[in-house]
PDB file of N, CA, C, O and CB in Angstrom:
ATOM      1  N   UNK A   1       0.846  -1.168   0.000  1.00  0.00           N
ATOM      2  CA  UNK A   1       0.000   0.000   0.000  1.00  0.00           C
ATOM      3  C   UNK A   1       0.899   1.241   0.000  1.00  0.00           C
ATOM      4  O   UNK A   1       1.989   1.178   0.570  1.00  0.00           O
ATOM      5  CB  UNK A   1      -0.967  -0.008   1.224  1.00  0.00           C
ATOM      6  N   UNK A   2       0.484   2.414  -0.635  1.00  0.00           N
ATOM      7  CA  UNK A   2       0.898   3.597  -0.703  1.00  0.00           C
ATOM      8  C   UNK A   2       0.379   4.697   0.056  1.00  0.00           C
ATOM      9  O   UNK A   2      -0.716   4.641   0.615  1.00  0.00           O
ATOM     10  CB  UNK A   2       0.849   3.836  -1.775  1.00  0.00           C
ATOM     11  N   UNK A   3       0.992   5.506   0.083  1.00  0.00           N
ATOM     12  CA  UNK A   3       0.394   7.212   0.594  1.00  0.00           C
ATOM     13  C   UNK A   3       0.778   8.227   0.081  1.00  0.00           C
ATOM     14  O   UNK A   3       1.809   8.875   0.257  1.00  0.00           O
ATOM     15  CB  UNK A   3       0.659   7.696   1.896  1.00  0.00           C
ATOM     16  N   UNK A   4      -0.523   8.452  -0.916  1.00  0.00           N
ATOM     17  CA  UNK A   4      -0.268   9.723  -1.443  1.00  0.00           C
ATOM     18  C   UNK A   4      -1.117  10.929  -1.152  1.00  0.00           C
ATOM     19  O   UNK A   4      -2.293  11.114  -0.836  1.00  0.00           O
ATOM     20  CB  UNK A   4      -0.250   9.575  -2.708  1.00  0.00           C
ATOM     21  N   UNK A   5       0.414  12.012  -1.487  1.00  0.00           N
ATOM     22  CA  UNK A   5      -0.752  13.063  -1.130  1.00  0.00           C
ATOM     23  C   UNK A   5      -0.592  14.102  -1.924  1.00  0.00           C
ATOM     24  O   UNK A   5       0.529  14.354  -2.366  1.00  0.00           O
ATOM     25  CB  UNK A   5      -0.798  13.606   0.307  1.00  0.00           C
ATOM     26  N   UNK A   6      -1.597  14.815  -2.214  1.00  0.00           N
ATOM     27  CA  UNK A   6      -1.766  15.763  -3.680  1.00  0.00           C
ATOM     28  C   UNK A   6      -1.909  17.075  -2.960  1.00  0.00           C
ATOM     29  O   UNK A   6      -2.237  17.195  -1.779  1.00  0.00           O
ATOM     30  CB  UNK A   6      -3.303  15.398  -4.851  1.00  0.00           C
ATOM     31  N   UNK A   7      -1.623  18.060  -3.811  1.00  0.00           N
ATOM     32  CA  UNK A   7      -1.705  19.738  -2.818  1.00  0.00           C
ATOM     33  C   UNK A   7      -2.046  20.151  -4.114  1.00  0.00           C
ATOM     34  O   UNK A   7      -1.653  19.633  -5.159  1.00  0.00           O
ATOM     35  CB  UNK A   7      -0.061  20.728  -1.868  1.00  0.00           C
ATOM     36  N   UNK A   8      -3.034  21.411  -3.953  1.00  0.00           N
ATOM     37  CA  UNK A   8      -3.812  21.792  -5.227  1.00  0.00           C
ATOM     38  C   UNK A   8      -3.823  23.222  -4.557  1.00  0.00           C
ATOM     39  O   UNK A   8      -4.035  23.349  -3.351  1.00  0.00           O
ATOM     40  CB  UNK A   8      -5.458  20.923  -5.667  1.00  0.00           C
ATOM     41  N   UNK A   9      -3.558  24.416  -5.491  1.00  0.00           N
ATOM     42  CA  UNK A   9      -3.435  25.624  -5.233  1.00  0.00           C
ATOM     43  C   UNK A   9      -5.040  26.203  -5.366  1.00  0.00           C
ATOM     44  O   UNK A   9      -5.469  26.050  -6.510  1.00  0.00           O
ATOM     45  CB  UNK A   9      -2.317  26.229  -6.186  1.00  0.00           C
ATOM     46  N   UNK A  10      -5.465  26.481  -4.955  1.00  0.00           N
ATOM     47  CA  UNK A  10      -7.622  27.782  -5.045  1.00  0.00           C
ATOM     48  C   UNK A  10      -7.356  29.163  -4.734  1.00  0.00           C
ATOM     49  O   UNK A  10      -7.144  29.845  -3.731  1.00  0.00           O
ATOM     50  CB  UNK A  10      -9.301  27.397  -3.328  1.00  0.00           C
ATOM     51  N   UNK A  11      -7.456  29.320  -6.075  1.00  0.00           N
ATOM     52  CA  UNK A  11      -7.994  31.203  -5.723  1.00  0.00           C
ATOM     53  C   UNK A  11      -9.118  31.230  -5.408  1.00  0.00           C
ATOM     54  O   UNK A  11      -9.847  30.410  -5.966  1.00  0.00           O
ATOM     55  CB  UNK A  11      -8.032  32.389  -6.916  1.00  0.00           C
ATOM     56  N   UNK A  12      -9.565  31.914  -4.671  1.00  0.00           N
ATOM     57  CA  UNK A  12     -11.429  32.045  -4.440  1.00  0.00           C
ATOM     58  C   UNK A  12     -11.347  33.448  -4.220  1.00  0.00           C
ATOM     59  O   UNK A  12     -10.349  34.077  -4.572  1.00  0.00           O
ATOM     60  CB  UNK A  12     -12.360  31.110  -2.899  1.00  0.00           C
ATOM     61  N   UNK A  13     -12.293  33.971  -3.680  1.00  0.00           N
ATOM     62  CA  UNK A  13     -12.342  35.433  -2.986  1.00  0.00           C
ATOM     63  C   UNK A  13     -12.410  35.342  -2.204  1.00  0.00           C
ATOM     64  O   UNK A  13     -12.848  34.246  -1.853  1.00  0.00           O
ATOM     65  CB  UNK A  13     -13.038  36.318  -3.074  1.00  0.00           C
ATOM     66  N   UNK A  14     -12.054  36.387  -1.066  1.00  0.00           N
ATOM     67  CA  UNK A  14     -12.447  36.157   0.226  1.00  0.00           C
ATOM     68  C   UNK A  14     -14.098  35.551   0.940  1.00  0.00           C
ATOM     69  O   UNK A  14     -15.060  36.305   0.799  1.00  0.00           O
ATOM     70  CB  UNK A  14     -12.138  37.433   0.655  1.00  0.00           C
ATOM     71  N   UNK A  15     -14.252  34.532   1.491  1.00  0.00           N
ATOM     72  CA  UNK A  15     -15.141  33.970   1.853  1.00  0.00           C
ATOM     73  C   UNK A  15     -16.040  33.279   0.778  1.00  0.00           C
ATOM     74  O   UNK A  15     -17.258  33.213   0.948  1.00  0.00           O
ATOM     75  CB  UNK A  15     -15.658  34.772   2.576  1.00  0.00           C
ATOM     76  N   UNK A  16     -15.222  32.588  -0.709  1.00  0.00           N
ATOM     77  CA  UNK A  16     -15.684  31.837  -1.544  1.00  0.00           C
ATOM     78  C   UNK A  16     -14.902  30.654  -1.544  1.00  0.00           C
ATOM     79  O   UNK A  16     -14.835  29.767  -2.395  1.00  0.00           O
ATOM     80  CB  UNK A  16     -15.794  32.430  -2.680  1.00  0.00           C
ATOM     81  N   UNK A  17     -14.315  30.780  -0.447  1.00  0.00           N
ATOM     82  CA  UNK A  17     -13.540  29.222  -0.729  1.00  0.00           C
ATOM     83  C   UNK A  17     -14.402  28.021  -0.616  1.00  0.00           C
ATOM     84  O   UNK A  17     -15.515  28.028  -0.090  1.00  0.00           O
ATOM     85  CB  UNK A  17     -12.334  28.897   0.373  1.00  0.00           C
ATOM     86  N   UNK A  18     -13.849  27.041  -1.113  1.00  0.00           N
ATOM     87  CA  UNK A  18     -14.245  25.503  -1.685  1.00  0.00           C
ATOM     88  C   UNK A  18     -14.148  25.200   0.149  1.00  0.00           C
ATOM     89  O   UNK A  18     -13.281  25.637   0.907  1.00  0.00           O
ATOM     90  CB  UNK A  18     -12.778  24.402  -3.158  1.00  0.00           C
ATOM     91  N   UNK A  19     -15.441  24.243   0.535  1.00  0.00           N
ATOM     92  CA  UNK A  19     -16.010  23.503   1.476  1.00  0.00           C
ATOM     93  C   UNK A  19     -14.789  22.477   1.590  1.00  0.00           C
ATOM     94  O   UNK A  19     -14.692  21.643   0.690  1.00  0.00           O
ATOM     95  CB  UNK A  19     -17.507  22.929   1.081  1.00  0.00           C
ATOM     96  N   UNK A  20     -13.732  22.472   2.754  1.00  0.00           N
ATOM     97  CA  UNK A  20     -12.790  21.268   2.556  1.00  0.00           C
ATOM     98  C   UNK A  20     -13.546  19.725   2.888  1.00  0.00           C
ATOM     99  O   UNK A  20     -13.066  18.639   2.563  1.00  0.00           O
ATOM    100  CB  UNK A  20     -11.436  21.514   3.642  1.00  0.00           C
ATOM    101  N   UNK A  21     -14.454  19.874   3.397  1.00  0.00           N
ATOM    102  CA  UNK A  21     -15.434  18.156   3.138  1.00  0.00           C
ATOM    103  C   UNK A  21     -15.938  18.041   2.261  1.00  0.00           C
ATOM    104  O   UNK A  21     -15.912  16.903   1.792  1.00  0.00           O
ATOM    105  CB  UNK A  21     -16.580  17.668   3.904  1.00  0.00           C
ATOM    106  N   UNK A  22     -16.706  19.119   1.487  1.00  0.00           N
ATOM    107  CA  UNK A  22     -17.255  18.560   0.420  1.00  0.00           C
ATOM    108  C   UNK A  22     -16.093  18.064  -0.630  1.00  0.00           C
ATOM    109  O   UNK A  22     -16.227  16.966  -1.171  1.00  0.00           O
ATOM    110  CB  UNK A  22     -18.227  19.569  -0.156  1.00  0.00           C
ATOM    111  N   UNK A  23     -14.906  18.921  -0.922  1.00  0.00           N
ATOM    112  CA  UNK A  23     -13.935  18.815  -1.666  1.00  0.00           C
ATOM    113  C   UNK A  23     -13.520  16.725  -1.454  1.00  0.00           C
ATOM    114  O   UNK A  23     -13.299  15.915  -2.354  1.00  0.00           O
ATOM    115  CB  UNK A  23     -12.687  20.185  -1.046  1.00  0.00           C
ATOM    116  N   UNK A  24     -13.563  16.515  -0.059  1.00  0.00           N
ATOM    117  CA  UNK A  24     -12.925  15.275   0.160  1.00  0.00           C
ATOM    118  C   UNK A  24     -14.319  14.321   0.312  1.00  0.00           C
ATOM    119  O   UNK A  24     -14.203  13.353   1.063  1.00  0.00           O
ATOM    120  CB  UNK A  24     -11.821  15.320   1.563  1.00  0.00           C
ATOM    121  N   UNK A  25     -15.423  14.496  -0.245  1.00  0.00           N
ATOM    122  CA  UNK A  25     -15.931  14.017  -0.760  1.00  0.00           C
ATOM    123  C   UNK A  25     -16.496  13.468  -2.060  1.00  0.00           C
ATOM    124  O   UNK A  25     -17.143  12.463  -2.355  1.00  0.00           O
ATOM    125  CB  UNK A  25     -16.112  14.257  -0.356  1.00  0.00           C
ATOM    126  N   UNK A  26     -15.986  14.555  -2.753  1.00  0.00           N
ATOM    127  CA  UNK A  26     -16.433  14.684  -3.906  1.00  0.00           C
ATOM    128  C   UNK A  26     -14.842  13.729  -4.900  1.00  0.00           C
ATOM    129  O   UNK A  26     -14.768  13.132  -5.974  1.00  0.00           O
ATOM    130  CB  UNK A  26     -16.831  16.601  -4.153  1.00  0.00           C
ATOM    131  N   UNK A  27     -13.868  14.051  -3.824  1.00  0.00           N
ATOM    132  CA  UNK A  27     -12.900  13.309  -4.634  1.00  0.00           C
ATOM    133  C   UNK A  27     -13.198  11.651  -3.991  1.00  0.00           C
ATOM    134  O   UNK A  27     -13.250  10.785  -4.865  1.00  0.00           O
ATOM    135  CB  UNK A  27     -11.129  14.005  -4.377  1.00  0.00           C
ATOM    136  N   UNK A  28     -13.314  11.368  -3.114  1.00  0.00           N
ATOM    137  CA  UNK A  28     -13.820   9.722  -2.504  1.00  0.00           C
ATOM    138  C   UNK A  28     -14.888   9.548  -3.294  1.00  0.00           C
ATOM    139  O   UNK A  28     -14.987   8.321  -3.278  1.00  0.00           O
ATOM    140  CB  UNK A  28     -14.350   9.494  -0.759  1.00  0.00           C
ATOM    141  N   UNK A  29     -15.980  10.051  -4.152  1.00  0.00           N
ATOM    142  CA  UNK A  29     -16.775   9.715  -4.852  1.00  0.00           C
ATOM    143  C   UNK A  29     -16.018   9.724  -6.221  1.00  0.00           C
ATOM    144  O   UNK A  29     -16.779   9.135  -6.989  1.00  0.00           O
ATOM    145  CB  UNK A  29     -17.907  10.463  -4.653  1.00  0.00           C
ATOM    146  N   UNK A  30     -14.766  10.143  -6.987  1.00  0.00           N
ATOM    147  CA  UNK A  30     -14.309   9.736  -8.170  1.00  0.00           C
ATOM    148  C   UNK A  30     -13.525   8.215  -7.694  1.00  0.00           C
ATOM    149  O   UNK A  30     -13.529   7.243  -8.449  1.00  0.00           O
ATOM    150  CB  UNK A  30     -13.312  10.995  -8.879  1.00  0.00           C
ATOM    151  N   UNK A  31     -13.094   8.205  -6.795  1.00  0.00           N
ATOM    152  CA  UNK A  31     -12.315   6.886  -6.291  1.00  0.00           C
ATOM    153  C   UNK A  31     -13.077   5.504  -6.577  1.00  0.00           C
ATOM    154  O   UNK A  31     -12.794   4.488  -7.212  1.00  0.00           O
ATOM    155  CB  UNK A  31     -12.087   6.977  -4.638  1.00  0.00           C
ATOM    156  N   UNK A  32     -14.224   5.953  -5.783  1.00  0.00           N
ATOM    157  CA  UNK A  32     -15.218   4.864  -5.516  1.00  0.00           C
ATOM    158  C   UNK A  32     -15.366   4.553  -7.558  1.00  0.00           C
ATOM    159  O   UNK A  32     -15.271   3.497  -8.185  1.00  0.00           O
ATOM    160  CB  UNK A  32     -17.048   5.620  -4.347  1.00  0.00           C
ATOM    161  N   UNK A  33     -15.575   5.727  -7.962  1.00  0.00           N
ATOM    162  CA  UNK A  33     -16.137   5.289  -9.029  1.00  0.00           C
ATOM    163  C   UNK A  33     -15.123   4.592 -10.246  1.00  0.00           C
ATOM    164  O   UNK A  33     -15.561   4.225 -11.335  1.00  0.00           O
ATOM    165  CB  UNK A  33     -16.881   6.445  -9.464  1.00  0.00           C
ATOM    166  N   UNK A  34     -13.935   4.508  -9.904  1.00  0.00           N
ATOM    167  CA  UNK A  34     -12.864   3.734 -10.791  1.00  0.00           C
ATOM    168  C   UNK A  34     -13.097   2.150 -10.143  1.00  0.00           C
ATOM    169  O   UNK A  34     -12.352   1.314 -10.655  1.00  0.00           O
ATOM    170  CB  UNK A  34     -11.018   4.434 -10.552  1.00  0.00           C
ATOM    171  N   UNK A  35     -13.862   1.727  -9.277  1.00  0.00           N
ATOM    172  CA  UNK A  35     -13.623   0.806  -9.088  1.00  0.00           C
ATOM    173  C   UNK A  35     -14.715  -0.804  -9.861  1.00  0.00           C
ATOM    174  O   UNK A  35     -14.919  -2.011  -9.725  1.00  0.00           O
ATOM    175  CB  UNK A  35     -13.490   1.166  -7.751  1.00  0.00           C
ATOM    176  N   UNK A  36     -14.988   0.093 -10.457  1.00  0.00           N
ATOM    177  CA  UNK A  36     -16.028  -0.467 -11.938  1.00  0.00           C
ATOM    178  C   UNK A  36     -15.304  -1.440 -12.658  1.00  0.00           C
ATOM    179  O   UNK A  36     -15.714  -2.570 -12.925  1.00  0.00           O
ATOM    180  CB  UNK A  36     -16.406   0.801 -13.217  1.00  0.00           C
ATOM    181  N   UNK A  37     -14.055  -0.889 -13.004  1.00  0.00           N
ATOM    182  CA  UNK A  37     -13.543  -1.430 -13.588  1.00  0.00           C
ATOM    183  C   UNK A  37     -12.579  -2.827 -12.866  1.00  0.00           C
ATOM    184  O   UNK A  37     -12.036  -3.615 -13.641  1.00  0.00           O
ATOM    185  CB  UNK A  37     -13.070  -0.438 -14.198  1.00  0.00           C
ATOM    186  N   UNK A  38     -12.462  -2.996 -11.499  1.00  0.00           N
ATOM    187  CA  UNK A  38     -12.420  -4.332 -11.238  1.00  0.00           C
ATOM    188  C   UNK A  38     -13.010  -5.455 -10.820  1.00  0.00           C
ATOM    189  O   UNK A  38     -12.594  -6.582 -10.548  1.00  0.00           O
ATOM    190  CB  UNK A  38     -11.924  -4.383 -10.829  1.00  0.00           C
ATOM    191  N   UNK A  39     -14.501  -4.719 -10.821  1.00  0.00           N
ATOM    192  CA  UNK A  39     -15.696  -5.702 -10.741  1.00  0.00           C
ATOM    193  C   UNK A  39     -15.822  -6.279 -12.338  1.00  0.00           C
ATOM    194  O   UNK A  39     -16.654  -7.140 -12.623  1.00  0.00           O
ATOM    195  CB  UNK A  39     -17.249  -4.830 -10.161  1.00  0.00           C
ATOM    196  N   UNK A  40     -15.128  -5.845 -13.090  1.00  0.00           N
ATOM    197  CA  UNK A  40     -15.676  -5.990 -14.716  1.00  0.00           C
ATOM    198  C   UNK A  40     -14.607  -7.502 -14.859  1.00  0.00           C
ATOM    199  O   UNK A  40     -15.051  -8.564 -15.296  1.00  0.00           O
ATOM    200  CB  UNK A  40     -15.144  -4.196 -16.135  1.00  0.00           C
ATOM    201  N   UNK A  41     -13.480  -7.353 -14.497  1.00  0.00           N
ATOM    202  CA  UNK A  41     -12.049  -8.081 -14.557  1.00  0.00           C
ATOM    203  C   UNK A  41     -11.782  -9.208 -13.065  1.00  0.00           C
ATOM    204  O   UNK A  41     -10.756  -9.681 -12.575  1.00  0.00           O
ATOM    205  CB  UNK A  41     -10.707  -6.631 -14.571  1.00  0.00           C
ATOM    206  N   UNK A  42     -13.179  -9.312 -12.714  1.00  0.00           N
ATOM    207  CA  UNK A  42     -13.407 -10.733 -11.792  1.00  0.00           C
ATOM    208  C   UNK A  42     -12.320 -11.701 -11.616  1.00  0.00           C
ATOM    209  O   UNK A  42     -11.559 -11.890 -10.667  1.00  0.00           O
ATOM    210  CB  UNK A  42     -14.498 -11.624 -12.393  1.00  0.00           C
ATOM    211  N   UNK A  43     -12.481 -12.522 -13.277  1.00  0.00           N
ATOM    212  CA  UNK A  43     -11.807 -13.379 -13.337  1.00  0.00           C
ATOM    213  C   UNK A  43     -10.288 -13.679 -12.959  1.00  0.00           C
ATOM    214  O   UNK A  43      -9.749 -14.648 -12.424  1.00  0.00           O
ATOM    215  CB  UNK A  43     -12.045 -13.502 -14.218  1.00  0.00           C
ATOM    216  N   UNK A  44      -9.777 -12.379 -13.483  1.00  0.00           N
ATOM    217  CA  UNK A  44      -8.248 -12.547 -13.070  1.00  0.00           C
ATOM    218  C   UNK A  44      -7.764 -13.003 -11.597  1.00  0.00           C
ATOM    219  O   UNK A  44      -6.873 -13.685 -11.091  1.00  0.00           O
ATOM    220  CB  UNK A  44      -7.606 -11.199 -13.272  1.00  0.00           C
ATOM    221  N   UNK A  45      -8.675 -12.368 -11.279  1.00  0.00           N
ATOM    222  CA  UNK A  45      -8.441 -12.835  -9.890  1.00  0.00           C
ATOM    223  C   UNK A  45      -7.521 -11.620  -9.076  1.00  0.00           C
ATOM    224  O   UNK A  45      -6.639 -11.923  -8.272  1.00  0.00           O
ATOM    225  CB  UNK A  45      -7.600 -14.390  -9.957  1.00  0.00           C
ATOM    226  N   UNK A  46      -7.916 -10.033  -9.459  1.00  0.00           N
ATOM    227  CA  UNK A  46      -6.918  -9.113  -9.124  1.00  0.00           C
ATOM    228  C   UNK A  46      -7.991  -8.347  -7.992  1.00  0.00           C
ATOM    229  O   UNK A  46      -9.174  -8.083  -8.205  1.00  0.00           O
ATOM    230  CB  UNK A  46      -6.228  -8.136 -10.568  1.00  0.00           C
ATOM    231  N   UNK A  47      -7.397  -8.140  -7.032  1.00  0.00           N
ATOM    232  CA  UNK A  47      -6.995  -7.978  -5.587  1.00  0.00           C
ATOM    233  C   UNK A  47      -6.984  -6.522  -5.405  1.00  0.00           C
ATOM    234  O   UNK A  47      -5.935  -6.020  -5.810  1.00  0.00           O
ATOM    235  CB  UNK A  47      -5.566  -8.639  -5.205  1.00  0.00           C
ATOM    236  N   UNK A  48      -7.891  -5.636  -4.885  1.00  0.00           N
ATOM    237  CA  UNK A  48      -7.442  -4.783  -4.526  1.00  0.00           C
ATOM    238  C   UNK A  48      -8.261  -3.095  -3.305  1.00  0.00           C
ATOM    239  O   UNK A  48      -9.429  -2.712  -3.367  1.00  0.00           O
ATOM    240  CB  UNK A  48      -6.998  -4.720  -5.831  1.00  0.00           C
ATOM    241  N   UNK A  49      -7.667  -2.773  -2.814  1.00  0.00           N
ATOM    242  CA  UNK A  49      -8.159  -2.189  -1.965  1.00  0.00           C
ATOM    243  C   UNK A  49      -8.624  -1.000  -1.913  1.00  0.00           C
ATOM    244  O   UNK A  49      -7.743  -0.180  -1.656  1.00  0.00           O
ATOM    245  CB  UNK A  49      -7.617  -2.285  -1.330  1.00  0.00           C
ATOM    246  N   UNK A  50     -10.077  -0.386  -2.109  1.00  0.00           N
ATOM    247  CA  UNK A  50     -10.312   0.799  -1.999  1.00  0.00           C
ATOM    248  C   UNK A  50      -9.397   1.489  -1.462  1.00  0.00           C
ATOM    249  O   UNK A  50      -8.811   1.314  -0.393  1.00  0.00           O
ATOM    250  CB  UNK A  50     -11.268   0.966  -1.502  1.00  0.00           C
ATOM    251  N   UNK A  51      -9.207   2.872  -2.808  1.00  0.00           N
ATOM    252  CA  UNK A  51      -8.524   4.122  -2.402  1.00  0.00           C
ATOM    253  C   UNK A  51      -9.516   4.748  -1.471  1.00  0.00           C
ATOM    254  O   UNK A  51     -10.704   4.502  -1.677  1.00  0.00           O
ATOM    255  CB  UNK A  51      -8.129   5.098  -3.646  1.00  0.00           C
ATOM    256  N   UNK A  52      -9.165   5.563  -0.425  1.00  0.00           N
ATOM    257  CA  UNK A  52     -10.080   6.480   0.666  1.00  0.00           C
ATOM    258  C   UNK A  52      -9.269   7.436   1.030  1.00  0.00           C
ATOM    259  O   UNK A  52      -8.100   7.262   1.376  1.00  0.00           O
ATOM    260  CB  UNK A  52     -10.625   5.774   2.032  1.00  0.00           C
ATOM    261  N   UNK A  53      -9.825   8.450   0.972  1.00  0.00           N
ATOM    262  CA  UNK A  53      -9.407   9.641   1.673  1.00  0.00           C
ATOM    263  C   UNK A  53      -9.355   9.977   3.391  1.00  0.00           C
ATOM    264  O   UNK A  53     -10.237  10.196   4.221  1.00  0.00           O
ATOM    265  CB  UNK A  53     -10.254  10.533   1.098  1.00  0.00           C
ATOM    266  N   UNK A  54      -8.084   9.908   3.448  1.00  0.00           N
ATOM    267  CA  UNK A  54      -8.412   9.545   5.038  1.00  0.00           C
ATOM    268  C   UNK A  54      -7.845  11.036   5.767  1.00  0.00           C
ATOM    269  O   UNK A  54      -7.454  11.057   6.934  1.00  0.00           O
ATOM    270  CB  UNK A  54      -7.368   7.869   5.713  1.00  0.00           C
ATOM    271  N   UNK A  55      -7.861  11.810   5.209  1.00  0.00           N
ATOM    272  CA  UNK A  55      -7.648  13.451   6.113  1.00  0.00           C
ATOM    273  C   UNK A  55      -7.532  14.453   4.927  1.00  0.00           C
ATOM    274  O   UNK A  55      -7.325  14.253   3.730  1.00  0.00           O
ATOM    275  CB  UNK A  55      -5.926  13.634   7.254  1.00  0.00           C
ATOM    276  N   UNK A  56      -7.783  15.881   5.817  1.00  0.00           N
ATOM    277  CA  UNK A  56      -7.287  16.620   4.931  1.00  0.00           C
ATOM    278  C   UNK A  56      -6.932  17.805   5.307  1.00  0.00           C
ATOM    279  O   UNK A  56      -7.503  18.151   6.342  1.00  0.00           O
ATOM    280  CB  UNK A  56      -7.971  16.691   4.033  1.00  0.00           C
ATOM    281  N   UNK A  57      -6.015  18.775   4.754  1.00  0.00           N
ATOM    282  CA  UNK A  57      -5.560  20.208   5.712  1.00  0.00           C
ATOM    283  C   UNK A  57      -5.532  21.047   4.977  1.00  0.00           C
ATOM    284  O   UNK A  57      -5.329  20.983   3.764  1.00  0.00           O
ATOM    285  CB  UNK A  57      -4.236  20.359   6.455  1.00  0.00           C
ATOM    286  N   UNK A  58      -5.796  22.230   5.829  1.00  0.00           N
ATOM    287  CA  UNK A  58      -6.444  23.135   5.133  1.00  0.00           C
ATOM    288  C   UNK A  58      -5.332  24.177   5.269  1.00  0.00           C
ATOM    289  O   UNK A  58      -4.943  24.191   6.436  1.00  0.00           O
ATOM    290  CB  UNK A  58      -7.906  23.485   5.644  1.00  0.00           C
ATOM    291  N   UNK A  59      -4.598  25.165   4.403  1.00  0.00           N
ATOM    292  CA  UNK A  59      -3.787  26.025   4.720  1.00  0.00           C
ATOM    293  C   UNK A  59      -3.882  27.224   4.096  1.00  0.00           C
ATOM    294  O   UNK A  59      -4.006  27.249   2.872  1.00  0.00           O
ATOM    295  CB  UNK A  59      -2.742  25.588   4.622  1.00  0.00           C
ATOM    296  N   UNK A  60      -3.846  28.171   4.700  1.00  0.00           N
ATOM    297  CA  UNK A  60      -3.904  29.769   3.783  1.00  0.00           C
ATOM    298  C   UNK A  60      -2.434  30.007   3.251  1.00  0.00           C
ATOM    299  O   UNK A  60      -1.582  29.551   4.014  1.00  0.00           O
ATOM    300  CB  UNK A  60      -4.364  31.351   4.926  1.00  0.00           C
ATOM    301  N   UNK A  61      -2.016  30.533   2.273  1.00  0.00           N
ATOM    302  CA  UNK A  61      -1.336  30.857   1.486  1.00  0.00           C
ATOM    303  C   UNK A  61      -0.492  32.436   1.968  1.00  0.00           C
ATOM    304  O   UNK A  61      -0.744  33.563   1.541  1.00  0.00           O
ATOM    305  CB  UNK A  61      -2.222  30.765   0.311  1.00  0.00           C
ATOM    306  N   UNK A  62       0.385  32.091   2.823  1.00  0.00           N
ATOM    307  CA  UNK A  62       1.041  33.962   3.168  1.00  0.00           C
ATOM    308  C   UNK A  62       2.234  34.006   2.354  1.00  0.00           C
ATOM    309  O   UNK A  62       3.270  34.390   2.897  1.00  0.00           O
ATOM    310  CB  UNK A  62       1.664  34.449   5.088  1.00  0.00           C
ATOM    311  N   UNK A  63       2.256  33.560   0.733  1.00  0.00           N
ATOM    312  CA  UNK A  63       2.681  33.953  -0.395  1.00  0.00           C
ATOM    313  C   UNK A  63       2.403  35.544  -0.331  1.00  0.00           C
ATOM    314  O   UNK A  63       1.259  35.875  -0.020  1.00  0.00           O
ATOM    315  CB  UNK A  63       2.012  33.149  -1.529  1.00  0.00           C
ATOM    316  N   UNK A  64       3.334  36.540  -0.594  1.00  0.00           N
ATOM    317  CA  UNK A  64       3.163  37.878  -1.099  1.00  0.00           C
ATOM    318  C   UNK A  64       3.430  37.891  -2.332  1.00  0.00           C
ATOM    319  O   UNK A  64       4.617  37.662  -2.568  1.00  0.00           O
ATOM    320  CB  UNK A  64       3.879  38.834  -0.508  1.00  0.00           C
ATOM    321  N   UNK A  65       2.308  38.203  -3.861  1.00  0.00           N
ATOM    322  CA  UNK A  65       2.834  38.428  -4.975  1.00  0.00           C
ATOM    323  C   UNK A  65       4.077  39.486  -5.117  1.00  0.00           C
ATOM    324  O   UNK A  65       4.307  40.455  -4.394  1.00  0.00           O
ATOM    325  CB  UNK A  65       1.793  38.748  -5.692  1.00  0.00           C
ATOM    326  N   UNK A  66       4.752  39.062  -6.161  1.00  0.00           N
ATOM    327  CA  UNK A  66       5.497  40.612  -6.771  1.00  0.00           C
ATOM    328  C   UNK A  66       4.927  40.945  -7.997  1.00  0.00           C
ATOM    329  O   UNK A  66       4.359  40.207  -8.802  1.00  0.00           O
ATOM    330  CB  UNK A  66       7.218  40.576  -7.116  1.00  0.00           C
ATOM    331  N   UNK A  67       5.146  42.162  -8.048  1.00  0.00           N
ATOM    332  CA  UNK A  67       4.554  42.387  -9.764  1.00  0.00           C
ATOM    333  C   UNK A  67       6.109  43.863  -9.942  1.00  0.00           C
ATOM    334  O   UNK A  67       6.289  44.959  -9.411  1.00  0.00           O
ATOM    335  CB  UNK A  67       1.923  43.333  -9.930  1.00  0.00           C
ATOM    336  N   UNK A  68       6.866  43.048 -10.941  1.00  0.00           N
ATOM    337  CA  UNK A  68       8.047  43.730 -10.988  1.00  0.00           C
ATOM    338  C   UNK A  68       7.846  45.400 -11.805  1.00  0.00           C
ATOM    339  O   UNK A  68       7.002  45.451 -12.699  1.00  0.00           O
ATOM    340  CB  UNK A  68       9.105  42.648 -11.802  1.00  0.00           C
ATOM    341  N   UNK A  69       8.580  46.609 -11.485  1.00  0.00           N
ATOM    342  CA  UNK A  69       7.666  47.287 -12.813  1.00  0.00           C
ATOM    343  C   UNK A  69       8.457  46.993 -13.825  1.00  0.00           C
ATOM    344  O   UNK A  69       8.895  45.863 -14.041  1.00  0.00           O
ATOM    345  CB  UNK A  69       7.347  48.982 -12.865  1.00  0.00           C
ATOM    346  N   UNK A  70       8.803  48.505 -14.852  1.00  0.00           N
ATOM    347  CA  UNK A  70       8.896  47.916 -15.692  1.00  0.00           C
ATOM    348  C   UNK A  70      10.436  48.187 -15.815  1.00  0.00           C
ATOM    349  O   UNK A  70      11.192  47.397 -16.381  1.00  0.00           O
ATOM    350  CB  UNK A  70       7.942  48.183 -16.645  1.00  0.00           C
ATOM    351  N   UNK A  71      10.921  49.594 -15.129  1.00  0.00           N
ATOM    352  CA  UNK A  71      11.971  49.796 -15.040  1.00  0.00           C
ATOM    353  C   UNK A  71      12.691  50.114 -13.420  1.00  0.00           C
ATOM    354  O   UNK A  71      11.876  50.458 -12.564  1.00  0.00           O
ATOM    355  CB  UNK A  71      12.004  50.692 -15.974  1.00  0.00           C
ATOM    356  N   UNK A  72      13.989  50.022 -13.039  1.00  0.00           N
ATOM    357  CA  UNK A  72      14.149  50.338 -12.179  1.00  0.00           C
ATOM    358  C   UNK A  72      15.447  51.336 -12.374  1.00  0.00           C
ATOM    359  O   UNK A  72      15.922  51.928 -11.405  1.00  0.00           O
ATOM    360  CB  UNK A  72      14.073  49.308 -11.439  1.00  0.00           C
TER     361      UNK A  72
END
């Protein structure tokens, strides 16, 4: 078994950010749904264990843009 973990950058506006449960739901519902394909492939006899989302963290970004001009 593995552990992976993915980090995904969101602009939103202030107080439009993405629901972090719904987000980790909505990705455990693409998971669930690849698993079609080893109910299809029975026979082989291949083995394997639901992916699940088992946490998730939430972090604000205290990145300061630059915006260079044009001359100095």
């Amino acid at each position: 078994m593995k552990l992976v973990t993915y980090s995904f950058r969101i602009v939103a506006e202030d107080g439009d950010e993405p629901n972090a449960v719904h987000l980790c739901e909505e990705i455990q519902a693409y998971l669930n749904s690849n698993l079609s394909y080893y109910d299809e492939v029975e026979e082989e006899k291949i083995f394997h264990r639901n992916a699940e989302v088992i946490g998730y963290h939430v972090k604000s970004d205290d990145y300061v843009p630059f915006h260079a001009e044009e001359e100095y």
